[in-house]
N, C-alpha and C positions, 0 to 999 in steps of 0.2 A: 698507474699505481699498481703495485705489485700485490698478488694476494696474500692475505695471511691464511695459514695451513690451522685449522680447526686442532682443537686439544685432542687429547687423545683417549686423555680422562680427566670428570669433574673435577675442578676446583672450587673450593667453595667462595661464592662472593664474596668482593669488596664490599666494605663502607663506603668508602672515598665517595669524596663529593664527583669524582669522575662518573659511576653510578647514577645518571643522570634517566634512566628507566627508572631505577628504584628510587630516586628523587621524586618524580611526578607524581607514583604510587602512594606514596607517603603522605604525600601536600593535599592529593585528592581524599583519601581514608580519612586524614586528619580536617578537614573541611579548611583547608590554608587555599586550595583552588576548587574552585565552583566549579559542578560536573553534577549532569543528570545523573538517574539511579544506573540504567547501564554501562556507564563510564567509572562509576562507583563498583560495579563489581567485578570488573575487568581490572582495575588494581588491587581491588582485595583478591582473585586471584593470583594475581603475579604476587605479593608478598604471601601470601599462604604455601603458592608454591617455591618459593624458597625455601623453603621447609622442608622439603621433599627429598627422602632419601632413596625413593623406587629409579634412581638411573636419569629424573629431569633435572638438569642442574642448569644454571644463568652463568655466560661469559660475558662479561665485561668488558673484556679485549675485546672478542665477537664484534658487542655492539658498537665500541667504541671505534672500529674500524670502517663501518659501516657509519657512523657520524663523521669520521674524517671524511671521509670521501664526499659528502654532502656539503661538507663546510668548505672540504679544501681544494675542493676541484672545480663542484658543479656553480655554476651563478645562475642568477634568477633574469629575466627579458620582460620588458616591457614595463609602464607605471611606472610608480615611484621606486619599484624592485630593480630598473634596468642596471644588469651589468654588478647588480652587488653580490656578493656570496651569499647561497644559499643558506641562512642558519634556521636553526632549527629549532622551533618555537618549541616549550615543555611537551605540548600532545602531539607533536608532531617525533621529536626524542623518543617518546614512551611508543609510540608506535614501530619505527625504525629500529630502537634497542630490540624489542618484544621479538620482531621477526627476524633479527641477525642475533641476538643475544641468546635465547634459550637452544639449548641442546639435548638429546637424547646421549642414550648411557654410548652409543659409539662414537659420539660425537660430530653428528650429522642435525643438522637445524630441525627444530621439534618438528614448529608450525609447516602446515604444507598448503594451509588455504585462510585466507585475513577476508575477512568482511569489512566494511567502513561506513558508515552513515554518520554524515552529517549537512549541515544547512549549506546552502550555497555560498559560494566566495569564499569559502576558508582552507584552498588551495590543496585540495583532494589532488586534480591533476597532475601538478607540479611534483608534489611524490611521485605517486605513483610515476609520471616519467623518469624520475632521479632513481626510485629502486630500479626501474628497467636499462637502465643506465650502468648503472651498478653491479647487476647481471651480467651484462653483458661484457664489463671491463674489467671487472676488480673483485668477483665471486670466485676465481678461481674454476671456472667452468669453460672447457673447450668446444666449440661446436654448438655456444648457447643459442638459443632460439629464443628472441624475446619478442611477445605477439602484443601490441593492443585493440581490443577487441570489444565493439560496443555493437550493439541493434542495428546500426546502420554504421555503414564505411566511415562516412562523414561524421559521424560520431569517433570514432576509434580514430580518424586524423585526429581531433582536436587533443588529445593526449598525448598524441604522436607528435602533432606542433610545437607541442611545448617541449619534448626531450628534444626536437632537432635545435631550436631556439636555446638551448640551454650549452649544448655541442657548440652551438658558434661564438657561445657568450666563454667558453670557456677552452681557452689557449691548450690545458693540456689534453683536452678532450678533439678538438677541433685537428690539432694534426697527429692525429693516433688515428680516426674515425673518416671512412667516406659513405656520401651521400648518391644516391641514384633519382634523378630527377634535377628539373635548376630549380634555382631560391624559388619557395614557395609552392613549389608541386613536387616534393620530396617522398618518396612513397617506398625509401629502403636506407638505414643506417648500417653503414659494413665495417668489422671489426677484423681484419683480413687476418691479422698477429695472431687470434686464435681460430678465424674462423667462423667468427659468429654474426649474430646479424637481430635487428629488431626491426619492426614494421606493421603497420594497421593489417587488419584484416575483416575480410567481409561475413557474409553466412555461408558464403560459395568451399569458404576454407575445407579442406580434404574432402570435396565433392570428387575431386578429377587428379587423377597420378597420387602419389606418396601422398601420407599422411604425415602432420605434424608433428614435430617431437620438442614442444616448449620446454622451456627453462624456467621462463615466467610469462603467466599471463597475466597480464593489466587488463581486469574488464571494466569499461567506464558504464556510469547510466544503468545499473541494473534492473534498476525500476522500470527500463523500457524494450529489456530482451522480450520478445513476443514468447520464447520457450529457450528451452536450456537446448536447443541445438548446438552452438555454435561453443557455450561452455564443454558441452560433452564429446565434442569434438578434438576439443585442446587438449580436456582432459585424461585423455583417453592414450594421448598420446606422453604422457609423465611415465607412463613405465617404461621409457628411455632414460630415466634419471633419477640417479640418487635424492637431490637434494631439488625439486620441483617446487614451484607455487603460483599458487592461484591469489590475486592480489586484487578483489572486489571495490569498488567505489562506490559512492551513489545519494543521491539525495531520498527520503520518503517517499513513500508512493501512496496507489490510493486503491489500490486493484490486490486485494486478499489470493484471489486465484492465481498469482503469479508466481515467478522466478524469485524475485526479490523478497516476497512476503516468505517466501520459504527461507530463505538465507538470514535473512531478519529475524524469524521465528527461532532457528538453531541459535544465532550468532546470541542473541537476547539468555536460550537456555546456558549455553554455553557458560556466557562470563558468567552467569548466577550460581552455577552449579546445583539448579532447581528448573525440575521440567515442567516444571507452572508457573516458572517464573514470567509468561504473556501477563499474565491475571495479577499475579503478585510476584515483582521482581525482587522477592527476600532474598537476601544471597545466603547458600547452605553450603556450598566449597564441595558438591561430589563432582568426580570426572566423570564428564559424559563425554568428552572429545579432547584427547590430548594432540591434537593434529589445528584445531580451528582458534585462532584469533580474532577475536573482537572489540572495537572499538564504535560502541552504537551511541548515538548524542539523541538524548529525550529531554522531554522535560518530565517532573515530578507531580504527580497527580495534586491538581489545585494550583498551578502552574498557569499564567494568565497573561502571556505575552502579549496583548493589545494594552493589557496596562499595569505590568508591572516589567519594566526596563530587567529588574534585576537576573529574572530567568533568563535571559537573552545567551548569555554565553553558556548554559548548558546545553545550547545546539549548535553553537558558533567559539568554538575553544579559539579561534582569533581573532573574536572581538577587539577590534585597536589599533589591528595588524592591518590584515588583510579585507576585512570589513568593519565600516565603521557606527558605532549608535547613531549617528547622523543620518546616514543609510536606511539603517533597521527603521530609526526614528517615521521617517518618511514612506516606508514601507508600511509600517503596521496603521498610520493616519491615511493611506488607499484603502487599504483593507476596511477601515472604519467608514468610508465615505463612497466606499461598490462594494457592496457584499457579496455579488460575483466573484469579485478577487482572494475572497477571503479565504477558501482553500486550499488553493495554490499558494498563497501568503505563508498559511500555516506550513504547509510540505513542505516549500522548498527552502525556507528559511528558518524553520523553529521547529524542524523537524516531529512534525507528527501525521501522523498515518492519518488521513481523511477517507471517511466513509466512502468517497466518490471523487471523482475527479471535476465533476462541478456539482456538490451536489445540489440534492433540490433542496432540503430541509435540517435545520441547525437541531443539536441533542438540545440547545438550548430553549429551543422552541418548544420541544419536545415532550421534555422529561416533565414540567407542570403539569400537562394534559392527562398524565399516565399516573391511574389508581384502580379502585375497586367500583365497577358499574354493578348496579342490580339491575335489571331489565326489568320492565312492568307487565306484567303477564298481562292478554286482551287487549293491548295498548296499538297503537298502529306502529310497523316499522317495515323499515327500507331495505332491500337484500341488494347486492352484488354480488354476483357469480363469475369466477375467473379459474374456467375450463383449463386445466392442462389435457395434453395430446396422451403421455404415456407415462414417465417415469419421473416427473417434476413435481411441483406443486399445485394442488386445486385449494383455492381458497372463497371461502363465502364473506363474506363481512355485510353485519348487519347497521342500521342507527335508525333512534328513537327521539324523536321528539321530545325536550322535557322540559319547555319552557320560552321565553322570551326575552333579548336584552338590548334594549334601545333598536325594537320593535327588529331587530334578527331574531330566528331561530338557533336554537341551541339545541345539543344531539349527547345521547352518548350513543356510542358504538362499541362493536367489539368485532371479532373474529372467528372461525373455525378454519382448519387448515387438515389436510388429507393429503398424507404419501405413501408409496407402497410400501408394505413391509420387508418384502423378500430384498429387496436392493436397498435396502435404509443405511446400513452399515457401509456400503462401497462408496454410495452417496455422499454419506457424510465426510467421507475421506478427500473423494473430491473435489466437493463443494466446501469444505475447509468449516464445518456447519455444525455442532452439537446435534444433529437429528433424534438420534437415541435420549438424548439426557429430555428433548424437548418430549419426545413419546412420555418418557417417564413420570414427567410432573405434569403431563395431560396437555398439555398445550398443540401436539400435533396428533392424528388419527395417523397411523400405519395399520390400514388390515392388511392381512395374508396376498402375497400376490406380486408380479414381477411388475404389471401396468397397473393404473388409476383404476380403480370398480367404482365405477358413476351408480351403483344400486345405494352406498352407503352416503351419496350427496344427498341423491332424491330423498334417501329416508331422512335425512336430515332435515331438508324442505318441509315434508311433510309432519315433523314435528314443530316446526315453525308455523305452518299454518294451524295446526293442531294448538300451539298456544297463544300466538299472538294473531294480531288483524295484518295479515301482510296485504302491503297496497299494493307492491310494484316488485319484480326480479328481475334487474339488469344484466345482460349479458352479451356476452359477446359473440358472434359466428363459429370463432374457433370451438372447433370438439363438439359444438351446440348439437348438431345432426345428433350422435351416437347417444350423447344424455336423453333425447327425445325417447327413445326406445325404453332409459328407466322411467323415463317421466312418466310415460301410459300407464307402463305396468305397476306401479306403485298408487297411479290414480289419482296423479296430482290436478287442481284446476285454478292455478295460480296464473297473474299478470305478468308474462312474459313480455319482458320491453327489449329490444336490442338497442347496446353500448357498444360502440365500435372504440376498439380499445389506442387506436395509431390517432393521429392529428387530420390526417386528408377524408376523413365521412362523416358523418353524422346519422345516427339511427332515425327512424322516420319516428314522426311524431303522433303520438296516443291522441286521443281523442279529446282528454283532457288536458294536451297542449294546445291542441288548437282553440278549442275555449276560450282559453288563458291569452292565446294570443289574438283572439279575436276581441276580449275586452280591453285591447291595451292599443297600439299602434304599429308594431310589429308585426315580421310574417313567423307560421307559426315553425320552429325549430324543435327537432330530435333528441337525443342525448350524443354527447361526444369528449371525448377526455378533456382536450384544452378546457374546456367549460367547468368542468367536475373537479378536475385540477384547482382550479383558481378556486372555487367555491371551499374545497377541502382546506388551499391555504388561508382562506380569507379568516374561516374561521377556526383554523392552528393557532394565526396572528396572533386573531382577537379573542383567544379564549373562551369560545363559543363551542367546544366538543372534549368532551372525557374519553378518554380511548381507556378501556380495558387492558391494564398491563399484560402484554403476552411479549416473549421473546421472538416470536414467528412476529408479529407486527412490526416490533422497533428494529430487527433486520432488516425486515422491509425497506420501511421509512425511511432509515440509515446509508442505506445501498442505494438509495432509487438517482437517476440522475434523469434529466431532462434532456428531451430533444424538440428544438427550434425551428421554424419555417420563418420565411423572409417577414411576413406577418407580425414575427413575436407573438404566434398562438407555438404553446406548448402543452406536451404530454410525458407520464412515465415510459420511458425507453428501457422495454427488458435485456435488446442487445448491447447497449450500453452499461448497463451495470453493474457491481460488482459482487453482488445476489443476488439471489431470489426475492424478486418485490412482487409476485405475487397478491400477498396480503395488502399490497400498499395499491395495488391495481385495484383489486376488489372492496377496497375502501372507499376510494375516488367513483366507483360506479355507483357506491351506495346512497353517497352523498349527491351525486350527481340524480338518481333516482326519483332520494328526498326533496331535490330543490327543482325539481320538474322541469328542470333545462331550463330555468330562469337564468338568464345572464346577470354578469358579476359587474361591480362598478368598471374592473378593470381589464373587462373582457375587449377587444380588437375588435374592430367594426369591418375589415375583409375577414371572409369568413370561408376555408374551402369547403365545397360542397362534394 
């Protein structure tokens, strides 16, 4: 297919039902097709920016050139698809128009970087190999370089497999195109006519000799680049080229600290034309990026995909197609019947960002437990202490006794939380974390200082025992030594217990566990997370604890993920997660404190020692 030569100067759009970008825009605005809020402002940008007289203008030809070559060349492999022409479903049009359609006042393609999120099976790959296809033949680019590019090799083939599959399914692609490798271990597509060439690539890419010079990059799975190496790589290499892009895929992820949560975070600001639009996706139409496209699949707050079918396609724009409610159906009745599953259910299919990648505890669980505690001044209560080393988090969390219910004890709890000051602001940026806003409405301690000052714990302590009857301060080895030295000096004479915070020890047991364990049939047992754990959930479940609404806590909570031994004893995993759980550690010690290493119905009878 021969390329078409870009205008020279805008023309102003068609009507015409040919308009098949400005079709989808329309049908989504006008609520004629279901689409979550960031899909909703990703065509209210494109018909806003039709409007636009600053030099962006929309070609129709453009895009429409870029759908022939989809429809009139490329075929689909494999399923019920084998061997048929690729067409091209409305999101998938509004896509492909967007990034061949808009131009700049010289007449060079606006977009220079697409983001894509959406559920699985709704044929992300299959694109993305047809634009890199596309590039490579029929863009009008000599010399193109076309990279796909995932976390791992074996990732970046499977988007790879699919344009080679696509090449053989298609006569005029098939003898224009040769391949390097035999059927099925293909690992180079060569376009000799101009020179150009597509192919997977590793993290190894411009380690060793020349560096790359893409045309297009296809990055697949961004949710599982470990860091923006191998993007910044490719990247880096566009200022060989006019007319470059960067062409992202990817399902939801659960990991805020990453590659993806950042591109997510733009891509979200972007369509909205509101840089709060995380918080609230209103759309206000200002340009923050006239270079990035977005097509982000959410659903809308109150959105309840285990049981209401209708939200399904606004993370699945081909429902019908290429995934079926039948499918979904079955999907979200696992999820109802292993609650295990149930986050990855959510990400990969119904696109939303989970706290964790398994995590330990649901908002649903959550959010009833969370109000306003008054503590009872003189009353007895449980401390956990959870030592940071230097420039993290030190959290205390306390619980109180306040009653009985079908002969369990009930608690309320709450928290204090301490970080340094002098590095709060760098932190925050980081850790991806409001620090400052939390300093501000009291909920975290920043004194002066680049590490933790363990003086402002102990005095803390010290006004605890100063107001209440403290029984017990569980704690852990870490950092312990160095607090000693404020503990003297402040003059503290409190029940230091150690809580060994990982699943393989158990702190040795007080005097009044052996008691305990001497009036019952048991030997006598320490404190240890698996243990504290369980007791924290038992009574989350059952509504048996208030937690003091604090944002430092529901991070926590929110973030924390679990790590397993062959046993099925678990504990909160800090390297595992995707914040600071902290507060969620010193919670589980408290409680763990308060219930004296009493085991739980559901406690595992091997036990490492």
């Amino acid at each position: 297919m021969k390329p078409r030569r870009a205008r020279k100067t805008p023309t102003p759009p068609t009507a015409s039902s040919a308009d098949r970008t400005g079709a989808y825009a329309k049908a989504v605005v006008a609520g004629e097709i279901i689409a979550g809020p960031h899909v909703r402002n990703a065509c209210r940008r494109h018909l806003d920016d039709l409007k636009r007289t600053d030099g962006i203008w929309f070609d129709p030809d453009a895009a429409a050139h870029a759908f022939g070559f989809f429809e009139e060349v490329l075929k689909l492999s494999e399923g019920q698809f084998e061997g048929q022409p690729f067409h091209l479903e409305p999101s998938q049009a509004f896509i492909i128009g967007s990034l061949f359609g808009w131009k700049r006042a010289d007449g060079r393609r606006r977009f220079r970087r697409a983001y894509i999120e959406q559920g699985k099976g709704n044929g992300k790959s299959p694109v993305a190999g047809g634009i890199g296809l596309f590039g490579m033949t029929a863009a009008g680019e000599a010399g193109a370089q076309i990279y796909a590019a995932a976390a791992k090799r074996e990732q970046a083939g499977i988007l790879f497999s699919d344009a080679v599959k696509m090449v053989r399914q298609s006569p005029a692609l098939a003898k224009r195109l040769e391949f390097s490798g035999g059927p099925g271990r293909e690992f180079n597509i060569a376009h000799h006519g101009s020179g150009s060439f597509f192919r997977p690539v590793s993290r190894d890419t411009g380690k060793t000799g020349s560096g790359p010079r893409p045309y297009f990059v296809l990055a697949d799975e961004i949710h599982e680049l470990p860091d923006r190496s191998i993007i910044e790589v490719l990247e880096r290499g566009f200022k060989f080229r006019r007319e470059p892009l960067l062409f992202m895929i990817t399902n939801s992820g659960s990991d805020r600290n990453s590659v993806a949560w950042e591109e997510h975070e733009h891509a979200v600001k972007v369509a909205a034309g509101n840089i709060d639009a995380l918080t609230d996706p209103t759309y206000l139409g200002e340009v923050l990026d006239d270079t990035s496209f977005s097509y982000v699949c959410a659903l809308d707050d109150g959105d309840d995909p285990l049981n209401d079918p209708g939200c399904w396609i606004k993370a699945n724009p081909l429902l019908g197609v290429t995934i079926t409610a039948q499918y979904l159906t079955e999907v979200v009745a696992q999820a109802r019947s292993i609650p295990g599953q149930l986050n990855g259910i959510l990400r990969l299919h119904f696109c939303v960002w989970t706290d964790a990648e398994t995590a330990w505890m649901t908002r649903a669980t959550l959010e009833p437990l969370l109000g306003e505690v008054t503590p009872q001044l003189g009353a007895k209560v449980w401390l956990g202490l959870d030592l940071s080393q230097n420039r993290d988090i030190t959290a205390l969390a306390a619980v109180q006794k306040t009653g009985e219910r079908d002969g369990k004890p009930c608690f309320d709890a709450w928290i204090e939380a301490w970080t340094p000051g002098d590095t709060l602001a760098a932190r925050a940026l980081r850790d991806k974390q409001p620090y400052p806003v939390w300093v501000r409405d009291g909920f975290l301690h920043a004194p002066q200082g680049e590490n933790i000052n363990f003086r402002h714990v102990a005095q803390a302590l010290a006004e605890y025992d100063r107001d209440y009857d403290v029984q017990m301060v569980a704690y852990d080895r870490y950092a312990f030594r160095r607090f000693e030295e404020d503990i003297a000096e402040v003059g503290l004479n409190l029940a230091f217990v150690e809580h060994p915070q990982g699943g393989t020890k158990r702190g040795k047991p007080t005097q009044a566990m052996k008691q305990a364990a001497e009036s019952g049939t048991r030997e006598p047992q320490g404190l240890w997370m698996p243990g504290s754990v369980r007791q924290l959930e038992e009574m989350m479940l059952e509504g048996r604890i208030r937690l003091q609404r604090s944002p430092v806590l529901i991070s926590a909570i929110m973030s924390a993920v679990i790590e397993t031994d062959r046993w099925d004893n678990y504990w909160l995993s800090k390297q595992r997660a995707t914040n600071k759980i902290d507060a969620a550690v010193a919670l589980c010690m408290a409680v763990g404190a308060a219930m004296g290493g009493a085991p739980t119905m559901a406690e595992p009878e091997i036990i490492l020692l």
